[in-house]
Backbone as CSV, one residue per row, in Angstrom:
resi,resn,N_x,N_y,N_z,CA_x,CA_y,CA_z,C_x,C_y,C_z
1,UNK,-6.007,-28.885,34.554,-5.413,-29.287,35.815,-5.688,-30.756,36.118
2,UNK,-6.210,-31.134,35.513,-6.445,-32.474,35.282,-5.697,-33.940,34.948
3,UNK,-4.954,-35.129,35.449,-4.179,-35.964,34.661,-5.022,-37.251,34.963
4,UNK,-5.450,-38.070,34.021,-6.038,-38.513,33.759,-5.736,-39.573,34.630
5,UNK,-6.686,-40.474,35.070,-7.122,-41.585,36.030,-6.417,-41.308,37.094
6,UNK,-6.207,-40.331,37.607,-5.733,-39.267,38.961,-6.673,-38.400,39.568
7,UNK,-6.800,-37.679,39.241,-6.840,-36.399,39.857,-8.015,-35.670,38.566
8,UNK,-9.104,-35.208,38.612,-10.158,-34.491,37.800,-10.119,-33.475,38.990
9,UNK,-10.484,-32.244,38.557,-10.945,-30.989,38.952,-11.444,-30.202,37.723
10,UNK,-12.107,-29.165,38.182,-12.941,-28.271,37.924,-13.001,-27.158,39.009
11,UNK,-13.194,-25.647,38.504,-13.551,-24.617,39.642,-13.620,-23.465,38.491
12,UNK,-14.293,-22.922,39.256,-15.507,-21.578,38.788,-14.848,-20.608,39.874
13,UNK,-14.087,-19.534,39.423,-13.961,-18.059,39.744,-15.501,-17.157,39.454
14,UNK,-16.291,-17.205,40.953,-17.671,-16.154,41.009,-16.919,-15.136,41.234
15,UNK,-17.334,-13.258,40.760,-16.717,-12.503,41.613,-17.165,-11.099,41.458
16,UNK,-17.775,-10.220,42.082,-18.405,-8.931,42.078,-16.910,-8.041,42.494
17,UNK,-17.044,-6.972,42.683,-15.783,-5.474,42.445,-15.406,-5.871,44.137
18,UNK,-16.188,-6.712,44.732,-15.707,-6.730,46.994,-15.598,-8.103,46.973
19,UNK,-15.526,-9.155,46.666,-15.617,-10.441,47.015,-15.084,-11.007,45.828
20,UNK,-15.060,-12.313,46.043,-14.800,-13.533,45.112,-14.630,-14.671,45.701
21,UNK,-15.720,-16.105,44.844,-15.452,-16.861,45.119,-15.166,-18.353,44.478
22,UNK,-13.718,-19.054,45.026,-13.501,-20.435,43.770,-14.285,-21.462,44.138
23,UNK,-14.733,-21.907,43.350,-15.829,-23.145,43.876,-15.176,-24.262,42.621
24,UNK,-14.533,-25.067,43.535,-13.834,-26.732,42.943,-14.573,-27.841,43.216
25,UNK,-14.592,-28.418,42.161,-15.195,-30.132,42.787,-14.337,-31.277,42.082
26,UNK,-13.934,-31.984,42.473,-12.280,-32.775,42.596,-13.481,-34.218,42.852
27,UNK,-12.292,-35.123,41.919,-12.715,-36.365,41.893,-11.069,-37.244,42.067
28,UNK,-10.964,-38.403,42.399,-10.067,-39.218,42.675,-10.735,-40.849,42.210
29,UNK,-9.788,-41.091,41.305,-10.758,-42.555,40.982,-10.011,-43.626,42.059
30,UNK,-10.811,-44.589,42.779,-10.165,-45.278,43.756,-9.391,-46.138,43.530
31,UNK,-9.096,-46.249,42.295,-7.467,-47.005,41.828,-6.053,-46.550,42.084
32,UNK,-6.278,-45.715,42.338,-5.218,-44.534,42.411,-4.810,-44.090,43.216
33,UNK,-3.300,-44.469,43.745,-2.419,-44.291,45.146,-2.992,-43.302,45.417
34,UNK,-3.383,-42.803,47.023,-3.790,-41.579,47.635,-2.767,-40.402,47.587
35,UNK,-1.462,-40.736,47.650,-0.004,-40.012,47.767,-0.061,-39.158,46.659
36,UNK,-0.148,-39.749,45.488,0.188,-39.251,43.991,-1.264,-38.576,43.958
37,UNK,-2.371,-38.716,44.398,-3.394,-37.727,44.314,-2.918,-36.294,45.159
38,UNK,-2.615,-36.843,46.404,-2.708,-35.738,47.131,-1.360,-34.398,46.805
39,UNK,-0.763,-35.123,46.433,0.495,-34.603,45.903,0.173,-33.202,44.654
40,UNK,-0.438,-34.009,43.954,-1.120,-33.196,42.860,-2.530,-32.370,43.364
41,UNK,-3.209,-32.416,43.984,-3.983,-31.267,45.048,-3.213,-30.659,45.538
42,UNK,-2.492,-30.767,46.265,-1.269,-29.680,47.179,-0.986,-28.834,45.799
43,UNK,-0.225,-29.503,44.863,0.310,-28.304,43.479,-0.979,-27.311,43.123
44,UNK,-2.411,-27.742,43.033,-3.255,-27.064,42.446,-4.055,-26.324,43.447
45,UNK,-4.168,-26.370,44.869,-4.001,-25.485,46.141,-3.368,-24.442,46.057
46,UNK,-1.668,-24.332,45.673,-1.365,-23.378,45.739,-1.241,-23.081,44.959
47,UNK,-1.775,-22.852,43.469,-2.096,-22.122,42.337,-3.401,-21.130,42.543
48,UNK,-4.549,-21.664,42.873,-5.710,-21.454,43.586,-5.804,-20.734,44.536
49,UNK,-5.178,-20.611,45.631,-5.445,-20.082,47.050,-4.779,-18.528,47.038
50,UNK,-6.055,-17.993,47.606,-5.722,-16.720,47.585,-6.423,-16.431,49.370
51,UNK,-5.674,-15.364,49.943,-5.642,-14.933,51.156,-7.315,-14.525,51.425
52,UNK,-7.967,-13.732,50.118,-9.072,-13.051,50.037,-10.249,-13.173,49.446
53,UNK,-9.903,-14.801,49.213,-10.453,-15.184,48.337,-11.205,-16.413,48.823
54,UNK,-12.899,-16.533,49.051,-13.588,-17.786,49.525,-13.290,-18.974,48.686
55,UNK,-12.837,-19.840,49.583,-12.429,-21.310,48.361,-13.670,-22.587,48.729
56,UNK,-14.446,-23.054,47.652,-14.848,-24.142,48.406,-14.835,-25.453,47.906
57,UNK,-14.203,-26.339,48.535,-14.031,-27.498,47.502,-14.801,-28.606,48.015
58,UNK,-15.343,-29.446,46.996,-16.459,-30.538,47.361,-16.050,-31.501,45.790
59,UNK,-16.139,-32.673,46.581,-16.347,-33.777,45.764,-15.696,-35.255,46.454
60,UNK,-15.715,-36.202,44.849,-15.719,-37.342,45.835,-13.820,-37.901,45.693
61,UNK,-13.181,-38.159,46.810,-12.017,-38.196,46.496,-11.728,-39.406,47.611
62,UNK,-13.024,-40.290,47.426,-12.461,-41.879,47.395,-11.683,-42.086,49.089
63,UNK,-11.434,-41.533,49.676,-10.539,-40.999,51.213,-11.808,-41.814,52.257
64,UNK,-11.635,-42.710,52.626,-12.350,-43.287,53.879,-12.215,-41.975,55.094
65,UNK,-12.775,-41.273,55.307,-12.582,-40.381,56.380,-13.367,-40.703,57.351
66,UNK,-14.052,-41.755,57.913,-15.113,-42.073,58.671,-14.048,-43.050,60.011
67,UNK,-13.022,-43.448,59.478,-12.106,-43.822,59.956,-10.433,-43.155,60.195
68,UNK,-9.825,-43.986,61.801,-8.562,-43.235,61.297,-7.464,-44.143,60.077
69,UNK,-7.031,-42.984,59.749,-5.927,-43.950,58.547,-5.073,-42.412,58.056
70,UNK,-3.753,-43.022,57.278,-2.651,-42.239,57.033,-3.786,-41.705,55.966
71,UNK,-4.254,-42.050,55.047,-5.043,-41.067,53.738,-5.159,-39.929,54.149
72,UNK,-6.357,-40.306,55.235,-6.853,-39.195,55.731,-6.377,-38.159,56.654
73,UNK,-5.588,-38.237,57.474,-4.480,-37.501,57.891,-3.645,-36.706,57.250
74,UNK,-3.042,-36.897,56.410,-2.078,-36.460,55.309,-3.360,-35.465,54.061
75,UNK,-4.540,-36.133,54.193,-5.767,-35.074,53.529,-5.618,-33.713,54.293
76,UNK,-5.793,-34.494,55.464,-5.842,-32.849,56.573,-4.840,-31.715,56.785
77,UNK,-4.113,-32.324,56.917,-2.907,-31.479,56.934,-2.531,-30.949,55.654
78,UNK,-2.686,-31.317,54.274,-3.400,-30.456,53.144,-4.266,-29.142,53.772
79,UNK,-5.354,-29.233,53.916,-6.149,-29.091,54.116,-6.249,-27.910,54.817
80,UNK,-5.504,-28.161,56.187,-5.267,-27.251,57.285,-4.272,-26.464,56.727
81,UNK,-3.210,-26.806,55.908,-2.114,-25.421,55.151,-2.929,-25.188,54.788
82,UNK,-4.310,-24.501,53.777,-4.215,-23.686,53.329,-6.004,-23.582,53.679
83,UNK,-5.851,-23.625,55.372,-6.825,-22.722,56.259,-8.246,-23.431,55.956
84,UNK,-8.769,-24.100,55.450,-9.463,-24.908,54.862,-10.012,-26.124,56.006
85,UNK,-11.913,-25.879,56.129,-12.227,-26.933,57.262,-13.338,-27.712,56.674
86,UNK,-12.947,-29.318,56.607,-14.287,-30.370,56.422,-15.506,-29.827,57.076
87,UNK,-16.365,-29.420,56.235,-18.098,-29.185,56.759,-18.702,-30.300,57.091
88,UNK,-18.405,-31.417,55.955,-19.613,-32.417,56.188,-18.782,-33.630,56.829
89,UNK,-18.959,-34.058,57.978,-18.681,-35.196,58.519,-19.385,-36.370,59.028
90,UNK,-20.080,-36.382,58.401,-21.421,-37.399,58.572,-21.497,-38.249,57.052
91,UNK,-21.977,-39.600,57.227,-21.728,-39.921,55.833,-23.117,-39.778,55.155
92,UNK,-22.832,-39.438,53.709,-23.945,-39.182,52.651,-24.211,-40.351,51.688
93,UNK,-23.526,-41.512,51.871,-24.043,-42.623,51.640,-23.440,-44.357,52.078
94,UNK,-24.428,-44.893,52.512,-24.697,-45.940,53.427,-24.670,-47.100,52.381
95,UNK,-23.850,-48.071,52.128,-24.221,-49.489,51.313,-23.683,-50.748,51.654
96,UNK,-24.260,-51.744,51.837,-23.632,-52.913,52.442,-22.871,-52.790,53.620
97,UNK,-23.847,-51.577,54.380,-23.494,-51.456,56.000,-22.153,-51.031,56.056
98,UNK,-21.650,-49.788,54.831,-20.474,-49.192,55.020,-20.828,-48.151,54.633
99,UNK,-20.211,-47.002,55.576,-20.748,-45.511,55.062,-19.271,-44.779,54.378
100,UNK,-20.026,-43.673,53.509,-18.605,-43.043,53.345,-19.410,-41.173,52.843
101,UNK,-18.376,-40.761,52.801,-19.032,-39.504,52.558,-18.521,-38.628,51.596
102,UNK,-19.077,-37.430,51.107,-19.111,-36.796,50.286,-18.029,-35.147,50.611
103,UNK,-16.890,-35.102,50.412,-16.020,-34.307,50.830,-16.408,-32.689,50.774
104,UNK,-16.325,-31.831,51.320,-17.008,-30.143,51.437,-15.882,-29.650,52.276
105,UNK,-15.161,-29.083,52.126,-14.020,-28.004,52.741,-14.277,-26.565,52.198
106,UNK,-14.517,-25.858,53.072,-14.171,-23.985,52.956,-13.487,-23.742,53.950
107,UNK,-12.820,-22.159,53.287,-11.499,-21.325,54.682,-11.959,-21.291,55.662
108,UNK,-11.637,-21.547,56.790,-11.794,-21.219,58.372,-12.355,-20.276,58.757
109,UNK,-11.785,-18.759,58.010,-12.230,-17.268,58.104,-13.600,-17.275,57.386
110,UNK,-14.317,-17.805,57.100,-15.666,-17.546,56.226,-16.860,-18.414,56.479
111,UNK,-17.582,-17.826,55.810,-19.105,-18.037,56.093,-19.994,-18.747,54.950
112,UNK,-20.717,-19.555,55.149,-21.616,-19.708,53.618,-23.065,-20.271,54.030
């Protein structure tokens, strides 16, 4: 699911006979139009997304979210189709007095 200097992912189907869960971690190299990333997340969302199924995706996808801007907007609304809420909104790293953070989304309906 992967195209190179785009879009990297990875995810792990956990799953016992009552549950299951996908755990993704998605990278975006910051050369790389946000559009044509997000474009290609939306396709691999709905390959992925299941009604019953805990999704959790984390990684670094380059998105200034500490600010407003179209990136990040157009992230969300991703995001929000397919029920899916930013955990971490605080930034996880600080350099030359600019913060940015480390992306964590799970479904709305769930717990972890």
């Amino acid at each position: 699911m992967c195209k190179e200097k785009v879009l990297e992912i990875s995810a792990v189907r956990l799953g016992t006979c009552s549950s299951s869960v996908i755990l993704c971690r998605v990278y975006r190299s910051p050369s790389v139009k946000a559009n044509h990333f997000l474009n290609l997340l939306e396709k691999i969302l709905n390959l992925l997304y299941q009604q019953s199924t805990l999704l959790i995706i984390c990684g670094d996808l380059n998105i200034n979210s500490l600010i407003e801007n179209s990136e990040k907007q157009n992230l969300e609304i991703i995001m929000t189709t397919f029920n899916l809420t930013q955990v971490v909104t605080f930034p996880t790293r600080i350099c030359n007095n600019k913060g940015t953070l480390i992306y964590f989304w799970i479904k709305q309906d769930t717990t972890i």
